[in-house]
C-alpha positions as CSV (number, residue, x, y, z in Angstrom):
1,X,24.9,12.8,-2.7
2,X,24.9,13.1,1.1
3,X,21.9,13.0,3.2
4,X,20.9,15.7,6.1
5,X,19.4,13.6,9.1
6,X,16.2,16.2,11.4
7,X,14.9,15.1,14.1
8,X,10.9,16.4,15.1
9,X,10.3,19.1,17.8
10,X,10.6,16.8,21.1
11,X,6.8,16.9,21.8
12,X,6.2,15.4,18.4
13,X,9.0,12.9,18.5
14,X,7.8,11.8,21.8
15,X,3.8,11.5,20.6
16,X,5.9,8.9,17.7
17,X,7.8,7.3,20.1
18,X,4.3,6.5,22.6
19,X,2.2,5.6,19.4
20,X,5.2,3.0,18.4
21,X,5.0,1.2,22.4
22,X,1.2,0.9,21.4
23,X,1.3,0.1,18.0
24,X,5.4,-1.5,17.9
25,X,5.8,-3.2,21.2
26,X,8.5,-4.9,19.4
27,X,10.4,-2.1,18.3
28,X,13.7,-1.7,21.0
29,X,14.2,-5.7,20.5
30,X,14.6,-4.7,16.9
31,X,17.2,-2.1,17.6
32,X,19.1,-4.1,20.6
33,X,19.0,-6.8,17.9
34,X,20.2,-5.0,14.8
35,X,23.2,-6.2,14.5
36,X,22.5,-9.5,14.5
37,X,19.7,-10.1,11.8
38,X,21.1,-6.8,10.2
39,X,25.1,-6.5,10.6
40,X,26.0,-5.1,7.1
41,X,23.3,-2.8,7.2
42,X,23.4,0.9,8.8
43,X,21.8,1.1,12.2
44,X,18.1,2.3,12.0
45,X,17.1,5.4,13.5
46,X,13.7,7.2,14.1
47,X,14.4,11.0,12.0
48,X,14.0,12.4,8.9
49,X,16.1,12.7,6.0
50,X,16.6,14.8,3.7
51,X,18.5,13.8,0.0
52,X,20.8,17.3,-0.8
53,X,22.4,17.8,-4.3
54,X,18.7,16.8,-5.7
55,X,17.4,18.7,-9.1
56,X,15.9,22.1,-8.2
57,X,14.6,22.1,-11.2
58,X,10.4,21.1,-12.1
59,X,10.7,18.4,-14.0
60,X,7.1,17.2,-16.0
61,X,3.9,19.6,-16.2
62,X,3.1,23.1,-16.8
63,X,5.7,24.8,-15.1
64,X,8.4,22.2,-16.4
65,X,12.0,24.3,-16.2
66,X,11.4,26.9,-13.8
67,X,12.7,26.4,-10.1
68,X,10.7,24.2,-7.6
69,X,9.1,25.1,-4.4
70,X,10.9,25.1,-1.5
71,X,7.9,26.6,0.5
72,X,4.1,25.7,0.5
73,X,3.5,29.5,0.6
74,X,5.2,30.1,-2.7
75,X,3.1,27.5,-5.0
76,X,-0.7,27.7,-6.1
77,X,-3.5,27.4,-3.4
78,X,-5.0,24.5,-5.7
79,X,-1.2,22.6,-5.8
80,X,-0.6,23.4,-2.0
81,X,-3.6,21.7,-1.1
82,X,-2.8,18.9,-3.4
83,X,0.1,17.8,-2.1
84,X,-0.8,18.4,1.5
85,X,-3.4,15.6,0.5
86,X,-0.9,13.5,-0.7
87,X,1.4,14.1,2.4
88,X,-1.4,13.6,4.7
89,X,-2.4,10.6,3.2
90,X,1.2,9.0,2.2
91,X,1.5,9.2,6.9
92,X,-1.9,7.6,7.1
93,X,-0.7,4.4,5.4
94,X,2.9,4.3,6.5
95,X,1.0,4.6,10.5
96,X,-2.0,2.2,8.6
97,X,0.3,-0.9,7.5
98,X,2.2,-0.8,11.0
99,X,-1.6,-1.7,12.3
100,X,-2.5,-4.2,10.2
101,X,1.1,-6.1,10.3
102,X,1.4,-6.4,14.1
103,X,-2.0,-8.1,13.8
104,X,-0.3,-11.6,12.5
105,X,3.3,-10.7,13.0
106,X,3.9,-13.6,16.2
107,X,2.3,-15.8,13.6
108,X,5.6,-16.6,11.4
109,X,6.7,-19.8,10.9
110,X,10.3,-18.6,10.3
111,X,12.0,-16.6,13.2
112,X,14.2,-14.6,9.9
113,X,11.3,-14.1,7.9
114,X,9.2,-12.5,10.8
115,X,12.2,-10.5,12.2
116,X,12.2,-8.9,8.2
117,X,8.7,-7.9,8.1
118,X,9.7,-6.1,12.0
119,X,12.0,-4.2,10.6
120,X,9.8,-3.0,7.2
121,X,7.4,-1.9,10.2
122,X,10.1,-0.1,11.8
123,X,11.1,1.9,8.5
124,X,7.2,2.2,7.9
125,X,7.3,4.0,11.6
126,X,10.0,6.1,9.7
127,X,8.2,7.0,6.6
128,X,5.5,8.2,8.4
129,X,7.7,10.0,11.0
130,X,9.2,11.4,7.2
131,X,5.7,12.4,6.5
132,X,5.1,14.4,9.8
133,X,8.0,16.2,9.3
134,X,6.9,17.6,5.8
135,X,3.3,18.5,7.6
136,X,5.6,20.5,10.5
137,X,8.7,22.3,8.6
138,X,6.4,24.3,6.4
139,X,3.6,26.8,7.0
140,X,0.5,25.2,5.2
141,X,-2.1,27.7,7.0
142,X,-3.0,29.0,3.8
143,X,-4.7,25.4,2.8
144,X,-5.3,24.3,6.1
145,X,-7.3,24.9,8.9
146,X,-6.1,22.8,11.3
147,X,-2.9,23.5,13.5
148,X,-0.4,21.4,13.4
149,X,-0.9,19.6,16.7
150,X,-4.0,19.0,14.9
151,X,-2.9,17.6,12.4
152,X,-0.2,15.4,13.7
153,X,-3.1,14.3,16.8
154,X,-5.3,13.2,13.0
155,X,-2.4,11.2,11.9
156,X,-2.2,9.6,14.7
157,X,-5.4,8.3,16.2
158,X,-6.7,6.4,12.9
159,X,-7.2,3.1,13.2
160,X,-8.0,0.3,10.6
161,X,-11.1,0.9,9.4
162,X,-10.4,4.3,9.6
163,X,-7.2,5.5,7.0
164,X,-7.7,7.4,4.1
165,X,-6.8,4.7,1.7
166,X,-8.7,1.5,1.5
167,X,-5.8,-1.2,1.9
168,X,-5.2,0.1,4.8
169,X,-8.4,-0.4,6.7
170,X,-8.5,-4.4,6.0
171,X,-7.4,-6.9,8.8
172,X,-4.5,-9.4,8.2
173,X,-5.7,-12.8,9.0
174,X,-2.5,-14.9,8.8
175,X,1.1,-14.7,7.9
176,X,0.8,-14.8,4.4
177,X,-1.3,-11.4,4.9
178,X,1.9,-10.0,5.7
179,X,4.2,-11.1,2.7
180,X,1.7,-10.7,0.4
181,X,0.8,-7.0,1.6
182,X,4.3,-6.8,1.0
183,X,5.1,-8.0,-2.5
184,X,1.6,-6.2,-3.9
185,X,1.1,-3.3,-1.8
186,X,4.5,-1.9,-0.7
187,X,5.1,-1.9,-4.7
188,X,2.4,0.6,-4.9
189,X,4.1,2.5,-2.6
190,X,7.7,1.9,-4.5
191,X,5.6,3.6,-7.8
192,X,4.2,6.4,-5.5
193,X,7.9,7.2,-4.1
194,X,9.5,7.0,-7.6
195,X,7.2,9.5,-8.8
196,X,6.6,12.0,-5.8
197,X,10.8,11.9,-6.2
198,X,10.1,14.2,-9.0
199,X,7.7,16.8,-6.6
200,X,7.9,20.1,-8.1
201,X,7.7,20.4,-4.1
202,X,11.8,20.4,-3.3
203,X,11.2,19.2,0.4
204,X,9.3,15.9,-1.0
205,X,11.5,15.5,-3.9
206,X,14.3,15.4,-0.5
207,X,13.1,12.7,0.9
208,X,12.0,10.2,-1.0
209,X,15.1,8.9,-1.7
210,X,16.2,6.9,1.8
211,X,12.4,6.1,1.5
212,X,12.9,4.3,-1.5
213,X,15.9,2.9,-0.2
214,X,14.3,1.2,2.3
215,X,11.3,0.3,0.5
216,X,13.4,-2.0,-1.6
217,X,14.2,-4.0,1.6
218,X,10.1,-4.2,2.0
219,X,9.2,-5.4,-1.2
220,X,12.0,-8.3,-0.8
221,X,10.5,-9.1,2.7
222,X,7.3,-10.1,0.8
223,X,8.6,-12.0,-2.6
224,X,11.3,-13.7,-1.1
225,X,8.8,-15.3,1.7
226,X,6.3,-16.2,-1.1
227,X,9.4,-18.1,-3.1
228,X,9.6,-20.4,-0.4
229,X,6.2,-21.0,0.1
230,X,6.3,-21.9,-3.7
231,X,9.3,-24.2,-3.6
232,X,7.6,-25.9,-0.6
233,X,4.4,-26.0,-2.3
234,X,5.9,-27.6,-5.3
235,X,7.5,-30.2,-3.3
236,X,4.4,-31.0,-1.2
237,X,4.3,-29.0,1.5
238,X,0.8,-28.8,3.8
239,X,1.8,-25.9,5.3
240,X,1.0,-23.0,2.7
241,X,-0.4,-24.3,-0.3
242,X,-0.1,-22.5,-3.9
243,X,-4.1,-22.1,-3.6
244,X,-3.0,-19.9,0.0
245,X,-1.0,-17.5,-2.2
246,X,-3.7,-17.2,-5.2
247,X,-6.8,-16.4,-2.3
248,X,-4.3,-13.4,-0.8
249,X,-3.6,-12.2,-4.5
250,X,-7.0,-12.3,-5.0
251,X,-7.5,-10.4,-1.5
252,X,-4.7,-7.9,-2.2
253,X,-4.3,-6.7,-5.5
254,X,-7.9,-5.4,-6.2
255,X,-6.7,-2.9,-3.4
256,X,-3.2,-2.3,-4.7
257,X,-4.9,-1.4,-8.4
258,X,-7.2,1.1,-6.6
259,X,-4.1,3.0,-4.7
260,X,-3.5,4.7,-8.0
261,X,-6.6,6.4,-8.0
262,X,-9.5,6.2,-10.7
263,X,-7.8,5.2,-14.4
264,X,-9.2,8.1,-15.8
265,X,-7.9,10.2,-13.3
266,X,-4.3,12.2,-12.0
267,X,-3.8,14.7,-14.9
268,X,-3.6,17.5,-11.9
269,X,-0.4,15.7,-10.4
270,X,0.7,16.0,-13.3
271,X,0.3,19.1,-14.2
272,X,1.1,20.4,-11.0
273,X,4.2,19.0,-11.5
274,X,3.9,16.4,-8.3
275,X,4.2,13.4,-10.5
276,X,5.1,12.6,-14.0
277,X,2.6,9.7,-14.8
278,X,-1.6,9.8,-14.9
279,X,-3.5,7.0,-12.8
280,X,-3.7,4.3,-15.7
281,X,-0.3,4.4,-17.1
282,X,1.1,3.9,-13.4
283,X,-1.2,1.2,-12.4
284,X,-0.6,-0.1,-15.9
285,X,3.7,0.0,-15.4
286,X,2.4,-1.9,-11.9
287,X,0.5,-4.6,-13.4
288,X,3.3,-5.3,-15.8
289,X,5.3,-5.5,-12.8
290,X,3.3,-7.9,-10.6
291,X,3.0,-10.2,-13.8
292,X,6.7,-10.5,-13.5
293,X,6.7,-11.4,-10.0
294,X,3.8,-14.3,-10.9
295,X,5.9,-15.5,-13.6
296,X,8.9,-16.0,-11.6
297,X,6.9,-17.2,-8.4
298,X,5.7,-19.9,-11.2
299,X,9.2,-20.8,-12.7
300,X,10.4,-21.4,-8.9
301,X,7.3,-23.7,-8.7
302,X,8.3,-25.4,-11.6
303,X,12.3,-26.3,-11.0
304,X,11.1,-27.1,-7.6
305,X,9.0,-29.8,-8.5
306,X,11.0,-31.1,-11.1
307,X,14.8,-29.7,-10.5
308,X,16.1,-32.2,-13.2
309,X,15.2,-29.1,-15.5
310,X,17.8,-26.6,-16.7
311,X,16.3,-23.0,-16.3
312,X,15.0,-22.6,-20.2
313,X,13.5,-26.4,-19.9
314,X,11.7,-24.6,-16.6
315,X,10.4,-21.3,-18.6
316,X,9.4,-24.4,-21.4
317,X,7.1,-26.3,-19.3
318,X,5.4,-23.2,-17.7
319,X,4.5,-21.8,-21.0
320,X,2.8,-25.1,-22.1
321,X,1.0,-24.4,-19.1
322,X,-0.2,-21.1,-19.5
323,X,-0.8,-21.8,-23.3
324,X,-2.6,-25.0,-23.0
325,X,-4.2,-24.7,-19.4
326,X,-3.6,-28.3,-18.9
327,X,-1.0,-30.7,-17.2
328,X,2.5,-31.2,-17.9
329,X,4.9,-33.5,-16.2
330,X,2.6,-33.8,-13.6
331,X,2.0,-29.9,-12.5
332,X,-1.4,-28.4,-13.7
333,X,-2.8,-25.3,-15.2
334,X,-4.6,-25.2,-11.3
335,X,-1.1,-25.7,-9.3
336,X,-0.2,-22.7,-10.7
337,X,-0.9,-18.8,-9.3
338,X,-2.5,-16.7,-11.6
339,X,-3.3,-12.4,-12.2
340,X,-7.1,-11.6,-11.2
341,X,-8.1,-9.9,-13.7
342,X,-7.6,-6.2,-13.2
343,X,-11.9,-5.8,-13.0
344,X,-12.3,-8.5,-10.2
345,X,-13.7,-7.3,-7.1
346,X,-13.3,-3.8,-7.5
347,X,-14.9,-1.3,-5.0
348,X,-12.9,2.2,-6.9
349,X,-12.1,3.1,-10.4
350,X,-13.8,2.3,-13.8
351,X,-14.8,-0.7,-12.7
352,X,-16.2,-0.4,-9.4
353,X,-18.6,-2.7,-8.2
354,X,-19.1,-4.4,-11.8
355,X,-19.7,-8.4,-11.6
356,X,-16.1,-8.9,-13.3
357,X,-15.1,-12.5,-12.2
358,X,-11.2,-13.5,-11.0
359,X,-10.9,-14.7,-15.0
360,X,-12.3,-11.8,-16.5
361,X,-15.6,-13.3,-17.1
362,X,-19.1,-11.5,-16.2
363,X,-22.0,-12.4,-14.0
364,X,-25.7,-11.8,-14.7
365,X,-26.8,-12.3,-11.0
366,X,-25.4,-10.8,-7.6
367,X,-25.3,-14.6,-6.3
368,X,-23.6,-16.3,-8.4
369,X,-21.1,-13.3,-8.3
370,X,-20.7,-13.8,-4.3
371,X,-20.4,-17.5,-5.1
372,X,-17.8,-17.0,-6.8
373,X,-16.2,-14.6,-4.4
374,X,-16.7,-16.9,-2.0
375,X,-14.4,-19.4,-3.9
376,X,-12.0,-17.2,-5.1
377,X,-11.1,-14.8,-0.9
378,X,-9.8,-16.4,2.0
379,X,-11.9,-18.0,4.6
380,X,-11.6,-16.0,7.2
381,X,-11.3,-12.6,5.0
382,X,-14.9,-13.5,3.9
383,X,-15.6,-13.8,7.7
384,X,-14.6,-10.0,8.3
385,X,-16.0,-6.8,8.1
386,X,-14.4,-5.5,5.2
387,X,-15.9,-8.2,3.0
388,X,-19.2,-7.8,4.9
389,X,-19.1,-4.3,4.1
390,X,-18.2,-4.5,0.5
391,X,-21.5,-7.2,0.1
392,X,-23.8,-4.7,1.5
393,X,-22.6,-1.6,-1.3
394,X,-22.7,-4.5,-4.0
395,X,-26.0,-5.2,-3.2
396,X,-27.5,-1.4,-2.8
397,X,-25.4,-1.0,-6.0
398,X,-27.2,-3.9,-8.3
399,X,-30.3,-3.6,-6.5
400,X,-30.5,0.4,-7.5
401,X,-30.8,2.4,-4.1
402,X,-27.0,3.7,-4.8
403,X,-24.4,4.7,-7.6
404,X,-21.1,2.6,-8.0
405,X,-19.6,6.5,-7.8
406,X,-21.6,7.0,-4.5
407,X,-21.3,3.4,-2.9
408,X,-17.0,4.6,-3.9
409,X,-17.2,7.4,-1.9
410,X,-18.3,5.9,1.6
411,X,-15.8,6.1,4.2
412,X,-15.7,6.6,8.1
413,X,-15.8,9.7,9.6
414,X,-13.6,10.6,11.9
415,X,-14.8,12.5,15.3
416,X,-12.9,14.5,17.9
417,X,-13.8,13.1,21.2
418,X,-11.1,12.8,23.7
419,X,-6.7,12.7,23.7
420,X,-4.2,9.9,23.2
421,X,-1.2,12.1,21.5
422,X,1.2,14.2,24.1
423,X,0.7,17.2,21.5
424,X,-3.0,17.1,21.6
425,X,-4.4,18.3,24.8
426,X,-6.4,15.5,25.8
427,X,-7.8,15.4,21.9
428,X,-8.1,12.2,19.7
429,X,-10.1,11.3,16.9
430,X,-12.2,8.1,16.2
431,X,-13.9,6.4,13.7
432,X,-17.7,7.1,12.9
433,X,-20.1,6.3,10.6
434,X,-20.4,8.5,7.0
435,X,-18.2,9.7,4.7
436,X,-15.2,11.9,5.3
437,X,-15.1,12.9,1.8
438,X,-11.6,11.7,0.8
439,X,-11.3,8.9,-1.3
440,X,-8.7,6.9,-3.4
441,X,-10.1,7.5,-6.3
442,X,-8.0,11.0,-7.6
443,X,-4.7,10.2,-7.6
444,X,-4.2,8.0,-4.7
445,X,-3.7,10.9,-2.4
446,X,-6.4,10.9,-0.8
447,X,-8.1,14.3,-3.1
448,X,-11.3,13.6,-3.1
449,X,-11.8,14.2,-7.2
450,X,-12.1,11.4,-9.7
451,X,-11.3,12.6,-13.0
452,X,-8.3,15.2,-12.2
């Protein structure tokens, strides 16, 4: 297959270009040093692209067989406005994670490892330029009100705390933010590509394959850091301790469950032909997934700390430890990282706001629920406002002035006030207080429905 490289309408390549000096400042060292960190790898650029010789034909749902889409125009109102949800909130957290990684980027402790999570920013400008392009090439008036410097101006003015999906509005606080964000998150987004590669929407279908492409790179650029960590870890590192890595699980992949939507949710992708799997059974191929990345994390702890072992006498000793929960050869049950429990500190989905501990066990009382929180999350994460804001719903939750479903649903608003974009006329957005009435809880798309 070959690819067909479009580049955006100048004014809208140029507001790209000004967000990424803001948000980026990095960026042209990354492309005047390419070839150094990068030499077997294509030179990056900022366009679109567009997979052709892909299957025209709808490939899961109701309409399985017949052609797909190749306008907006030509599909239902109801799956138009769908996936221009999804689109609209696939750019928000390509833009988001740019946000949140320059926030501890300068804070690597390798130069390699930091120059590989400045590039996955880079292609993350990409994806969201990839994103922008979908919004623009089509006519979407019939599901839309806004125009498109609108829409492009909304894209681009959220901030953290802000986005449309909730991973995307938390702070990093160190360096292991960023790998980990990586290895747990970014693998959402590796599900979300594989299956909008399917789109009944042809122009979707296009481009998620340089997207997953690069998204491969992204996902490495998070387990392969965390390896290290493990190996130095085992062999007694102060550094980044093993207990480091189990807080930022602990901090991450709550979030990363909730970016496929509520589990009883996402028959309407489906049907519509935009995906091929429901909520649970995706976040269910994801958790099998993420166990496979702790069990190898573990096995690298293991030969580290005793590398006398063959590989099988490795994968021996760490299911003793698993089974038993106790010591071998000196490594602990404890030394170890471990799953949360796919209840644990839950804000969206079946589980929401439940006092479901990190082990899967349940609390009676609110404070011995944030105890254990407060042993189980990072320091400084406690420290922030995301934390502080998920305390406050908890309580209003167990204390009965709100709904786990309503307490779900509360997100900033976000205001028209004044311009930052070169397409929006001295227009911006900012972030207010409210709900904006998308959540994550659909289909991770941002469709504000919980059961589709």
């Amino acid at each position: 297959m070959s690819t067909r490289q479009v580049e955006l309408p100048k004014k809208y390549h140029q507001a790209i270009v000004k967000w990424s000096e803001r948000f980026l400042p990095d960026y042209d060292f990354l492309i005047e040093n390419w070839d150094r960190f990068f030499p077997r790898d294509p030179e990056f650029r900022l366009c679109a692209y567009r997979e052709l010789g892909m299957c025209t034909k709808i490939e899961c749902g109701d309409m399985e067989g017949k052609p797909k889409f190749d306008e907006a125009g030509k599909m239902h109102p109801k799956q138009a406005g769908h996936l221009l949800g999804a689109i609209r909130a696939q750019a928000s957290t390509e833009f988001g994670s740019i946000q949140q990684h320059q926030l501890t980027l300068a804070r690597a402790q390798d130069e390699e490892e930091q120059v590989w999570i400045l590039r996955m920013m880079a292609e993350e400008l990409r994806h969201g330029y990839q994103m922008i392009h979908l919004m623009l090439e089509d006519d979407w008036s019939a599901v839309s009100d806004h125009s498109e410097d609108d829409m492009v101006e909304q894209i681009l003015s959220m901030r953290t705390g802000s986005h449309i999906l909730g991973a995307f509005n938390i702070d990093f606080d160190s360096f292991v933010d960023n790998v980990t964000f990586c290895a747990l998150i970014d693998r959402v987004g590796k599900f979300q590509l594989a299956m909008q590669k399917v789109s009944s929407y042809q122009p979707m279908a296009e481009s998620m394959p340089q997207m997953l492409r690069e998204e491969a790179f992204h996902l490495a650029a998070g387990v392969v850091p965390l390896r290290r960590y493990m190996e130095k870890a085992a062999q007694g590192s102060f550094c980044v301790s093993t207990s480091d890595i189990q807080k930022a699980f602990n901090k991450w992949f709550p979030r990363g469950l909730e970016m496929f939507g509520d589990e009883r949710g996402g028959g309407t992708n489906v049907r519509f032909g935009l995906k091929p799997m429901k909520n649970a059974e995706a976040q269910q191929a994801y958790i099998e997934e993420v166990e496979k990345v702790v069990r190898d994390l573990n096995v690298r702890f293991v030969r580290a700390r005793l590398p006398e072992l063959s590989p099988a006498e490795a994968q021996g000793v760490l299911e003793q430890l698993l089974t038993d929960h106790g010591a071998v050869r000196g490594i602990s049950h404890e030394d170890l990282v471990h799953m949360p429990d796919s209840g644990f500190f839950r804000r969206r989905g079946v589980p929401a706001f439940e006092l479901i501990g990190w082990d899967g066990e349940s609390f009676a009382e609110l404070d011995d629920y944030l105890a254990h929180l407060s042993r189980h999350l990072p320091d400084a994460y406690r420290a922030g406002r995301d934390f502080s804001q998920y305390v406050e719903a908890l309580t209003r939750v167990h204390s009965g002035e709100t709904t786990a479903a309503e307490a779900s649903q509360e997100m900033p608003v976000l205001t028209r006030v004044g311009g930052v974009c070169p397409c929006s006329k001295s227009v911006r957005w900012v972030a207010g207080n409210g709900s904006n009435g998308a959540d994550d809880r659909g289909s991770a798309d941002g469709v504000p429905a919980s059961t589709l």
